[in-house]
C-alpha angles and dihedrals in degrees: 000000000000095000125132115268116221132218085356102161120241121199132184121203148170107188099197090047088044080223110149133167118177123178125174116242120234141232098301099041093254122137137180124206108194136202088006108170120243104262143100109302136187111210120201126184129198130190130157122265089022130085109257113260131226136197154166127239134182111204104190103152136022089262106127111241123218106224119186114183126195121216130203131227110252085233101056115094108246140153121214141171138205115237119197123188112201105162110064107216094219114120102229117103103240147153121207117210121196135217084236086058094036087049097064096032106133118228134141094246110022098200087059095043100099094099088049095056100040095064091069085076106100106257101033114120115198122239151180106297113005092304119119142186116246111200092325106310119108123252097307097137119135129206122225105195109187088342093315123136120230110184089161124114102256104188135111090260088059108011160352110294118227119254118244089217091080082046113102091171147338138210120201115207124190109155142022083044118198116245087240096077122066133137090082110352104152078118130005128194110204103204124201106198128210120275138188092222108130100355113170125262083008093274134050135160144161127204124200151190137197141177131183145164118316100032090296114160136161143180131201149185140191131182142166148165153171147073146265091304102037136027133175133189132178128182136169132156130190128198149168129198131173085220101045099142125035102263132216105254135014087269100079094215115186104346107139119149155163140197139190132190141177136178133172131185129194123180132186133203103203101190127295100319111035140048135176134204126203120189125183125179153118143146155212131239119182112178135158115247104248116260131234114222087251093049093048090053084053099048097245112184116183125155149178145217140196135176126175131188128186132191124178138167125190135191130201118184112181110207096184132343086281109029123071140159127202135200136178144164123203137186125197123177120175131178128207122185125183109205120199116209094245115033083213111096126213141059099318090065118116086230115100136223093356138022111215138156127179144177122184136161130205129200136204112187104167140163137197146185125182126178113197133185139192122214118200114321095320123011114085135171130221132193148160168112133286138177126172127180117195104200098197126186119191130182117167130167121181136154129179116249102194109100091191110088100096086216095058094057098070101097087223091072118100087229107051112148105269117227119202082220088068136291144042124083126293114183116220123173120179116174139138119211141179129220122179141178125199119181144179119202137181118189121174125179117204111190118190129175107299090348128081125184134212115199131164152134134213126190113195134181128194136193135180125159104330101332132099135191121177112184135187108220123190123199120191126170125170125189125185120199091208123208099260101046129277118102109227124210153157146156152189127237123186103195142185119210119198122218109264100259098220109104089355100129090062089043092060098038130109097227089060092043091057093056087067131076092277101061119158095033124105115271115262107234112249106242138214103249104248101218133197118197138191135178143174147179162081149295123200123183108225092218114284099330111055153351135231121212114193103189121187105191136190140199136180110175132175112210089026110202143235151118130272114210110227108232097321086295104128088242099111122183125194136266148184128211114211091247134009127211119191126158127158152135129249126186127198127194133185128180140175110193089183137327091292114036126056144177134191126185120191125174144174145193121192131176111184129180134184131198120219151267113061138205130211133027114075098288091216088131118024136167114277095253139121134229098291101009121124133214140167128260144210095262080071113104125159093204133025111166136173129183135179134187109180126168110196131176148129090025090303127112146182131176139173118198125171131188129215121194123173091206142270112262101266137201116263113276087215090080089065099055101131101008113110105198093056102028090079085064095053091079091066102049120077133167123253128223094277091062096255122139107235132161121274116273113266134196119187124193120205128195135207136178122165149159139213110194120184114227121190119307114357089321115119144164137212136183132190143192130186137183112213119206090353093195092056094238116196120206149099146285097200131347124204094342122161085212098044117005123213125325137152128209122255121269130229119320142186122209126189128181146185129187127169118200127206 
């Protein structure tokens, strides 16, 4: 009793998630799990000659935990019995999403497949090009990758999306927010990237290949190495696609386009008490802008470029088994450049109805430093310090080139048709800007018994330009675990939202201000949203195999934000509405029937309203509404619903998932009679009963069959093969929206992949 065993097996699992790490113990019985997300565990060891243990094990900040585990001798007479624990206790709203559910995704390019899986998350409601609506609120979701904060926009129409291949594992939050994340927290995904800590047999890799409909093709690699004291992991994929954005109309006119990324991530263990984290990555993304009938006749030939590059280093000194301090610094820079077909401007030019060009960059130079402490088995305390500056450079020249608005061809209009022969307006803003956040946050859980209690506090203050904003910002959240069965909880977020910093320094600028209806008054400042948020709601563990969450939310914002699209042009700047109204449901249900066959059910219901007037952008289109008055807007959907059925065993899987959404409000398609580039659109956009024009229902049905086969050694290969909207569906994400434009959905698509390990 009491002796070492050796080569005992320890596996870590979290059987809703699918996320599993498993090491083998030494000579001594000693074992080390590294880069485990923060969540709810259950922990088995098996060793010859004892009964196998189970336990279970809560994860909640990066401290290690010192876990000894007893086994029992196999002939002793004992009784014991498996405990899982399937519903977390923790108050935040989340959903955690695993490697083993991002691997077998389907998606016609996978490198570009993050937006896809994230809208099975209750509350997300899909758009045009990978961006999404999360209870209402626009796309102000931030990414914390290791503990790094992206507050960036991080889809197609701004930047390079991140691949899910450098992703262990993600957790969704979108309510109950901790008081460490600010800067655009109506939703956080906390990533855990991959690491090369403790990979087995000291390397490991995987390379891939995949093709799909419209030319696309990508390639891929992943690699890592390393021990207990050092890990290493490298990842980049390239691809290219005819249909890489989603275009404007069924034709797919002019829509050509190619990406590259690459991460990297090294960790050291320096001895007991300290670790660092170097992480190294970025990208490039060069696409057409999708054409209108009427532009393509015209040769129109506009394109984009983005490039992206990210630097971090983080620090983790233990002082004792309970006490830590981190500290890290991190640098993003990313460029944008809008290219016209001609670089002569006017009327002459093959763009219609407008001539732009644009280049702008956009920095993130930030710095951090968190103590955290554990008290006893459960409570633990967080606090810190955080300042980011966002360096941002603008230049942007347009002109509209139809002379036949009848208002445009006064030559006192600020938009009179510019001639290269002289005359005419020809609009050209230059300016470089500097936004900045620093903050200050305490959050302390205190779990007792059934009751666990969120409690923090976040001080943040803004400036851009002249103006400056500091807001306290509380953050409760209380769960009880009750005596029959369903865990109850809710919380209260205050949160301040900063503006969306692309394009931000024209949106605030007089000179864009006096090309609206109030030139010649003093431009109104561009606020943080200010953001109060309430949830509710229940888990309930359906026996041994699976859990149900039923969630009823609430939001009331000033300074309610969004983006405007600039003339249908992909080129969107950001706004904000006097007042914001959102309210809603979601559901989430997961299910094992048995090892091998799974279901999982999510669904969501959002109502959002906005009051006008609104601030920012160029104000050169708005809503029809008047000071004080409420609409609704295109992040309202009755019904946004997700369902999976997926068997998978022996290496082999299969999977049907489908997607219903009621539609998005739209704009009225009377306003396209007669118009040929927008009239195609009018058949799929009917009114409710509320009289509201919305975009027609849609369900969309996805298949996926794939196989993983061993070869000799550790050497293995796989191969895939999904069917995307296998009913070939046709309809539309958003149609004449000031906030969107115009966009269908893709067709049907076949995807096919390879990928050898080794």
């Amino acid at each position: 009793m009491g002796k070492p065993v050796a080569g005992a097996i320890i596996t870590l699992s979290q059987r809703i998630s699918g996320y599993k790490q498993a090491v083998r113990g030494d000579a001594q019985g000693r074992y080390i799990l590294h880069n485990i997300p923060s969540n709810d565990y259950h922990l088995e060891v098996q060793a010859p000659g004892f009964r196998d243990l189970h336990q279970e094990v809560e994860l909640r900040s990066a401290l290690p935990v010192d876990l000894n585990v007893r086994l029992q001798e196999a002939s002793l007479e004992v009784v014991i019995e498996e405990h899982l624990s399937l519903v977390e206790d923790h108050p935040s709203v989340h959903l955690d999403i695993d490697k083993s559910a991002i691997r077998i995704s389907p998606a016609p390019v996978r490198s570009r497949a993050m937006e896809s899986i994230l809208i099975a998350t209750p509350g997300f409601i899909q758009d045009e090009n990978g961006r999404f609506h999360v209870k209402g609120s626009h796309g102000q979701v931030m990414y914390v990758v290791d503990g790094i904060p992206i507050t960036d926009q991080m889809q197609l129409t701004f930047s390079n999306s991140l691949d899910p291949s450098q992703v262990e594992s993600m957790e969704v939050t979108t309510g109950g927010i901790s008081a460490e994340h600010g800067g655009k927290p109506a939703a956080v995904i906390a990533v855990t990237s991959k690491s090369g800590l403790g990979t087995p047999e000291g390397f490991e890799g995987e390379v891939s290949v995949g093709f799909s409909r419209f030319a696309t093709a990508e390639a891929g690699v992943s690699v890592r190495g390393g021990g207990d004291h050092f890990g290493w992991f490298v990842t980049g994929a390239a691809s290219r696609s005819d249909r890489f954005s989603d275009p404007v109309n069924f034709e797919n006119l002019h829509n050509s386009g190619r990406t590259g990324r690459l991460f990297t991530r090294f960790d050291w263990v320096m001895g007991d008490s300290d670790t660092l984290r170097l992480s190294i990555g970025g990208g490039s993304t060069g696409r057409d802008i999708p054409n209108l009938m009427s532009q393509d006749q015209r040769g129109q030939d506009q394109r984009s470029q983005g490039t992206d590059a990210n630097l971090s280093l983080a620090w983790t000194h233990l002082f004792t088994s309970s006490r830590s301090l981190d500290v890290s610094a991190y640098v993003r820079h990313s460029r944008s450049r809008l290219d016209p077909s001609d670089q002569v401007a006017g009327v002459g030019s093959r763009d219609f109805p407008i001539w732009a060009s644009q280049e702008r960059s956009l920095g993130n130079r930030g710095i951090q430093a968190t103590y955290s402490q554990r008290f006893g088995a459960e409570d633990s305390v967080k606090a810190g310090l955080q300042f980011v500056s966002f360096p941002i450079r603008e230049a942007f020249r347009f002109t509209i080139t139809d002379p036949a608005d009848p208002e445009l061809n006064s030559p006192a209009s600020p938009f009179y048709p510019y001639s290269p022969a002289g005359g005419g307006a020809l609009f050209t803003y230059e300016e470089s800007i500097r936004s900045s956040l620093a903050s200050a946050f305490v959050q302390y859980d205190l779990h007792r018994g059934p009751l666990f209690l969120g409690l923090g506090l976040r001080g943040d203050r803004y400036s851009v330009r002249a103006f400056r904003q500091s807001q306290l910002q509380p953050r409760l959240g209380i769960s009880y675990r009750t005596s029959f069965g369903p865990v109850v909880r809710a919380s209260y977020d205050r949160l301040m939202i900063t503006p969306e910093n692309e394009n931000l320094a024209l949106s605030t600028s007089q000179q864009a201000w006096d090309l609206g209806p109030n030139a010649g008054t003093p431009a109104p400042p561009l606020e943080s949203e200010l953001q109060d948020s309430f949830s509710y709601g229940l888990e309930q563990a359906l026996g041994k195999r699976g859990r149900i969450s039923v969630e009823y939310w609430e939001k009331k914002s000033r300074n309610a934000a969004d983006n405007e699209q600039f003339l249908n042009s992909g080129v969107l700047f950001p706004v904000a509405a006097a007042r914001g109204l959102f309210r809603g449901m979601n559901l989430r249900l997961d299910f094992a029937f048995n090892k091998a066959v799974s279901t999982y059910v999510s669904f969501g219901k959002t109502r959002a309203l906005f009051e006008a007037p609104l601030v920012g952008g160029l104000q050169l289109e708005a809503p029809d509404a008047g000071p004080g008055e409420r609409f609704l807007i295109d992040h309202d959907q009755k019904v946004a619903a997700q369902w999976g059925l997926r068997y998978e065993d022996e290496g082999f899987y299969a999977q049907l998932m489908g997607r219903y959404d009621s539609g998005l409000v739209s704009g009225d398609p009377a306003d396209a009679a007669g118009d040929p580039d927008l009239e195609f659109g009018s058949r799929y956009v009917r009114k409710d009963g509320e009289g509201n024009w919305r975009i027609q229902p849609r369900t969309i049905w996805n298949l996926g069959l794939g196989r993983r086969w061993k070869l000799s050694g550790r050497r293995s290969l796989e191969g895939g093969l999904d069917l995307l909207n296998a009913t070939d569906e046709k309809g539309l994400y958003n149609f004449m929206s000031v906030f969107g434009g115009t966009h269908v959905i893709p067709p049907r698509t076949l995807a096919v992949r390879i990928k050898f390990g080794f």
